[in-house]
N, C-alpha and C positions, 0 to 999 in steps of 0.2 A: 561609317566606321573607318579609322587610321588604317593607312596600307601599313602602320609599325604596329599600329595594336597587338598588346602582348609581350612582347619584342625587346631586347637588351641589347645596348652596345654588342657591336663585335668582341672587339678591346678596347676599352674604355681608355681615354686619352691619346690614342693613336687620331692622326689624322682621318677625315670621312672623303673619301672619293666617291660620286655618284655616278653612273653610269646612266643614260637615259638615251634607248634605243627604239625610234618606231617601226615595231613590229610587219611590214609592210613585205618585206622581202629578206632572205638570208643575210644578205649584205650588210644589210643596217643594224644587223645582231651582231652578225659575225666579228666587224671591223671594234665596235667597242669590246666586244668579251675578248679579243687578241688584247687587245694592248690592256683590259682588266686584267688576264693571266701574266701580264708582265713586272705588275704591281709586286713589291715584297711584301706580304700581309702579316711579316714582321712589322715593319715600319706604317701602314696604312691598311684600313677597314674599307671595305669596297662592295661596293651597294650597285646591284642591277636592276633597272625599273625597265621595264615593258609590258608586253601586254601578253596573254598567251600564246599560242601557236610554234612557237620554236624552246619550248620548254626544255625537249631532249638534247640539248643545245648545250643550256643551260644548266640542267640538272646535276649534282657533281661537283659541280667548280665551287672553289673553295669564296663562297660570296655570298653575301646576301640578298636573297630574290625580293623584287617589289613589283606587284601587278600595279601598271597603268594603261589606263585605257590608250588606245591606237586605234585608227578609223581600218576598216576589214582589207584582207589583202586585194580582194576583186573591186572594191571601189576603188582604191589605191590605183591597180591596172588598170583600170578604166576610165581613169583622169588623165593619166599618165597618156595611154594608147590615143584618146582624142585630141593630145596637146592641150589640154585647160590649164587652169592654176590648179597645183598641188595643194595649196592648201588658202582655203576661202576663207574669208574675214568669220565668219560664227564658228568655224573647226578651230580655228586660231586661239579664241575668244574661250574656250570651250576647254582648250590644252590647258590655257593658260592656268584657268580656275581651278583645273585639275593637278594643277603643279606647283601651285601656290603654296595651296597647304602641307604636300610632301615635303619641298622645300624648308617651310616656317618648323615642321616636325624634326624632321633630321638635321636641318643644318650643317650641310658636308662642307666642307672648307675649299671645294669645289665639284662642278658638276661639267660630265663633260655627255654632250647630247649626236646623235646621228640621226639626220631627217627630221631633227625635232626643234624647227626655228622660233616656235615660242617661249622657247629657252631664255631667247635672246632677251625678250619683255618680263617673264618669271622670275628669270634669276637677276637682273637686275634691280625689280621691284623690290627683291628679300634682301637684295645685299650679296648675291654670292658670286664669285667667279665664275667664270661660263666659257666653255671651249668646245667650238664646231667643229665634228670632223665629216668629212667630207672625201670623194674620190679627188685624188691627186690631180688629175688630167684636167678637174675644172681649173686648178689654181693657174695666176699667170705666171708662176715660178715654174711649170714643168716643161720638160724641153719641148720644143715643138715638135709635134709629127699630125700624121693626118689622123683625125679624128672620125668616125664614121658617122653620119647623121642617124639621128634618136628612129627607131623602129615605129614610127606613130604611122599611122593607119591613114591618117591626111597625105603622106608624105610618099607614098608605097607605087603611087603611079608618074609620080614625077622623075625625067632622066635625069637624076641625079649619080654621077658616081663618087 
């Protein structure tokens, strides 16, 4: 069944902003629905995909909800905490399928993703704009200062300061 099934333009003719945040930690919710509430929904329709868990987050804001699946917050930690890859070729493969369709359905005149780098292969399969965001401090435009190494569990016994 359509994550739209049912379902009617916001405002029909206004631009389609997508929002597509994996679900994994506050963060990656948070930082898209700020910059969604900044949106004039005078001038643009604004569509939030993730998965549930930070629902009450969400709930309220003047948007439209879309569930997509996101891998569980404790596997997410637990990639994370061992240093592996965040995201393995069949999760990837997996997103992808899953995003395809949303994409081909809605058609938003652009889609902007957090944590969710199958974006990068979906949205360009369908044709659509795609914009990562991201925390600042990875970019190499941010000023320098020290950065503290990743809390991973391999790393815990090493002098590192």
């Amino acid at each position: 069944m359509s994550a739209l099934a049912g379902r009617r333009e916001l405002m029909p003719g206004l631009p389609k902003i997508l929002f597509l945040a994996e679900a994994v930690t506050l963060a990656h919710i948070a930082r898209p629905l700020s910059l969604a509430g900044q949106l004039d929904r005078e001038h643009y329709q604004v569509y939030f995909a993730s998965d549930d868990g930070y629902d009450s987050f969400v709930s309220g804001e003047d948007l439209f909800k879309i569930r997509i699946h996101s891998r569980s917050k404790d596997e997410f930690l637990d990639v994370l905490d061992r240093g592996a890859p965040l995201f393995e070729a069949d999760l990837l493969r997996r997103y992808v399928a899953d995003e395809i369709p949303l994409l081909q359905e809605l058609q938003p005149d652009l889609v902007i993703g957090d944590l969710r780098p199958s974006l990068a292969v979906s949205a360009r399969l369908v044709g659509i704009p795609y914009v990562n965001l991201t925390n600042a401090y990875w970019s190499p435009f941010a000023s320098f200062r020290k950065i503290p190494f990743p809390c991973l569990r391999a790393m815990r016994n090493l002098p590192l300061r």
